[in-house]
Each structure stands twice: as C-alpha cells, then as structure tokens.
C-alpha positions in Angstrom: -19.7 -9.3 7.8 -17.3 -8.5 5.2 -16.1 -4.9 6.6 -15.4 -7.1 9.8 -13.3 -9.7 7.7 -11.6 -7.1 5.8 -10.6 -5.4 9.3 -9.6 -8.0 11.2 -7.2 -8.6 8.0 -5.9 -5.0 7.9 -5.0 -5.7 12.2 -3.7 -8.7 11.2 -1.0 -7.5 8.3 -0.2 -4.6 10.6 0.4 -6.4 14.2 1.3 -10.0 13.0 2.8 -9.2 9.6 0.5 -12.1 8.2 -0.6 -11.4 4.5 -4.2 -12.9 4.3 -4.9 -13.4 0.6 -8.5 -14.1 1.2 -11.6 -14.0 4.1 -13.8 -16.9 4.6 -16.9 -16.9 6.9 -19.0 -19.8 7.4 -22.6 -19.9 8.6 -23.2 -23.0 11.2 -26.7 -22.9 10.7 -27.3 -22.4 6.8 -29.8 -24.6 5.2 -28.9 -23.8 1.9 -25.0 -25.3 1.6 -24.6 -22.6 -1.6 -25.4 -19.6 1.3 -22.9 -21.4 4.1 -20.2 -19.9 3.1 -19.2 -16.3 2.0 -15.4 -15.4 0.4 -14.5 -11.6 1.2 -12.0 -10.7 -1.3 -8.7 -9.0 0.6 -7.0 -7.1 -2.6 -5.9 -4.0 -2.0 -8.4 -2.1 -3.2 -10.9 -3.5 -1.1 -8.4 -3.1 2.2 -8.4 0.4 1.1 -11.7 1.0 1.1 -12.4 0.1 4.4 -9.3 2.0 5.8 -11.3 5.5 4.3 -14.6 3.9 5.9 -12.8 3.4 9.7 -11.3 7.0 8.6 -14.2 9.0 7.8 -15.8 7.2 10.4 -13.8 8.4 13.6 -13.4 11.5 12.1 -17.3 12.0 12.6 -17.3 10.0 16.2 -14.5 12.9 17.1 -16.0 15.7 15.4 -19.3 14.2 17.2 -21.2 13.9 14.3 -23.8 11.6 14.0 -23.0 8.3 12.1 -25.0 5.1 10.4 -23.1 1.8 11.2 -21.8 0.3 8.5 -24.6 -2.3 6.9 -22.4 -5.1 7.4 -22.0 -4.4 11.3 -25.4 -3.9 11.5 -26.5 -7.5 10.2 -25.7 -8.8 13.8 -28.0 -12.1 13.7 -26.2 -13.6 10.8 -22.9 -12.5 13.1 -24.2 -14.4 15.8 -24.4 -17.6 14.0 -20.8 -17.6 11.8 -17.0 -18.0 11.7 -14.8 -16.1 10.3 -11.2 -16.6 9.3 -8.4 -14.9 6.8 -6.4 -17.9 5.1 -2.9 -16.6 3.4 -1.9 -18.7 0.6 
C-alpha cells in the first residue's frame, strides 16, 4: 500500500504541481484503532526509491523479463478495504 501512496504522490507533484508532504491510508474495517491508520512518509528519498522501482520495473516488462510484483501491490485484500490520501502541509 505504501509504493501505491508514494506513486500516486509522484503523479500528483508532476501533473498537478501539488507538493504532498505526507500519505495517509486508513483501514475502514480495523479492529484494532492503533492498525487503522498507516502514514507513508513522502521525503525524497523515499519518492526516489520508488521512481528506480517503476524504472527497473518496465525496463524488465519491455525487455520481457519476468517480474515479482512489488509486496505492497500484492497485499490486495487490505487494498480492498482502505483509503488513501496525500495531505500537503
């Protein structure tokens, strides 16, 4: 869930020149309140990494290599079930 976060914050700086300082997703369904919520830090460095993941990651898709999703995109139940926003301060 956080590689999606981070991305849709990467789109959003680049199309909408919006500068999201952090990610937020909420889970609708969490019993525990201390698990409902999950912050996805947006610093540079972190952007950055996931620019090199989408990178090396079409590079294989053109080169047709084979490729492992991303954990994060492959955690699709909790996907199901939560919101996510960016919030710029």
């Amino acid at each position: 869930m956080q590689f999606q976060v981070a991305l849709y914050a990467i789109a959003a700086k680049k199309e909408l020149q919006y500068q999201p300082d952090q990610g937020l997703v909420r889970y609708l369904d969490a019993d525990d309140k201390l698990k409902s919520e999950l912050r996805v830090p947006l610093d540079a460095e972190s952007l950055e990494r996931v620019k090199t993941q989408v990178a090396q990651t079409a590079s294989k898709i053109r080169q047709r290599h084979s490729c492992q999703a991303p954990r994060d995109l492959t955690e699709s139940n909790a996907a199901r079930h939560a919101t996510s926003s960016v919030s710029a301060a």
